[in-house]
C-alpha positions in Angstrom: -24.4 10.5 -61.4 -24.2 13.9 -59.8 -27.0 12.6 -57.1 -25.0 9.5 -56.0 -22.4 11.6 -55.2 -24.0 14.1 -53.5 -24.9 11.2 -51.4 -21.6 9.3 -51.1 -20.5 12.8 -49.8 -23.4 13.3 -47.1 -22.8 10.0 -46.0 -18.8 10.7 -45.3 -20.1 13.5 -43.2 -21.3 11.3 -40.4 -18.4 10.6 -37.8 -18.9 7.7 -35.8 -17.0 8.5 -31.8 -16.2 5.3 -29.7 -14.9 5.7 -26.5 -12.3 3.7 -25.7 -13.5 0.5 -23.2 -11.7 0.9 -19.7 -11.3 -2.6 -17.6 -13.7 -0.7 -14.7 -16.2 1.1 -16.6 -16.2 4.4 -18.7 -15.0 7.2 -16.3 -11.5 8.5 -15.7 -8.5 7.1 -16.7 -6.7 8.0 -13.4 -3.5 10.5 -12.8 -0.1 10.6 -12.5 1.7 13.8 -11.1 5.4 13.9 -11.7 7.7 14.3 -8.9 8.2 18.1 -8.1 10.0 20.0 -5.2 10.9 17.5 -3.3 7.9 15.3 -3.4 7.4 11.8 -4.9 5.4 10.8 -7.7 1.8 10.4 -7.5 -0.2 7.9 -9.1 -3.4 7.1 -8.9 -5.1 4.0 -11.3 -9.1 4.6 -11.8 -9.3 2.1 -15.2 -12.5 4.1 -15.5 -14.0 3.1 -12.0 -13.8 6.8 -10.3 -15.0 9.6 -11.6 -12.4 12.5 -12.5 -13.3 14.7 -9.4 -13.1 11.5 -7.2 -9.3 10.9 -8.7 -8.5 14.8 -8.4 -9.4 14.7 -4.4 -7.2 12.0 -4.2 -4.5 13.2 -5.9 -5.0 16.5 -3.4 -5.0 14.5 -0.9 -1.8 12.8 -1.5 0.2 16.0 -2.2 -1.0 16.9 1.1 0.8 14.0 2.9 3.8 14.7 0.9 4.1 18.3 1.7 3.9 17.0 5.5 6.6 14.6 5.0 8.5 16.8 3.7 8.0 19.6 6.1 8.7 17.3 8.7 12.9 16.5 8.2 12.6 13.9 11.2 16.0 12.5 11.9 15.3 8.9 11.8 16.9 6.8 15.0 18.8 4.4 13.5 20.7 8.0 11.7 21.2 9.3 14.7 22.8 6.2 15.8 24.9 6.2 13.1 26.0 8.9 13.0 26.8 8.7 16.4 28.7 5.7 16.1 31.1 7.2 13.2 31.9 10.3 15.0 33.3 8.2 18.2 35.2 5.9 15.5 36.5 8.9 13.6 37.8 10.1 16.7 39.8 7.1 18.2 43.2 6.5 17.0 43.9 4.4 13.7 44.2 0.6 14.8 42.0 1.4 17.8 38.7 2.5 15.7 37.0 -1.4 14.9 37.3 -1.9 19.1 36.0 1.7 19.7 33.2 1.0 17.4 32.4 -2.4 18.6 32.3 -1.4 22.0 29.7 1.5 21.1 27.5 -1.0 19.3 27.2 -3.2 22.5 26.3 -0.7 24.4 23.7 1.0 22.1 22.3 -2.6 21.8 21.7 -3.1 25.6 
């Protein structure tokens, strides 16, 4: 009796692992960064395909053309042009502003 359950016990010892199965193999999962100072959120799906340094350049790399986006604060054209266009209207007089702004339209358009 005792010697079966010295055995029941060394058997219990073993721990069997499995990995979970990705779709693209058995490497990384991918990465998703959270949006932080300004930037957008990252997110790069591996399913197992790339291998974790592969995903963490990537990710790098991205946070990279964010920071440049960022530094960048380009005023767009079509802002500029509207913003234009409601600083003339705000300055006509009331019942004159739809004409004013009309007018400024056709002329931004030729």
């Amino acid at each position: 009796m005792a010697d079966e359950l010295v055995e029941k016990i060394r058997t219990l010892g073993i721990i069997v692992k499995q990995k979970e199965q990705l779709p693209l193999g058995d490497k990384s999962r991918g990465r998703l960064v959270p949006s932080e100072n300004g930037r957008r959120a990252i997110f790069v799906p591996s399913w197992g395909a790339m291998e974790k340094e592969e995903v963490d350049y990537i990710v790098e790399v991205a946070q990279g053309q964010e920071d440049e986006r960022i530094k960048r604060n380009k005023v767009s054209a079509q802002r500029l042009a509207l913003e234009t266009v409601t600083r003339e209207v705000r300055k006509a007089p009331r019942g004159k502003r739809a004409k004013v702004g009309k007018e400024i339209i056709e002329q931004m358009r030729r």
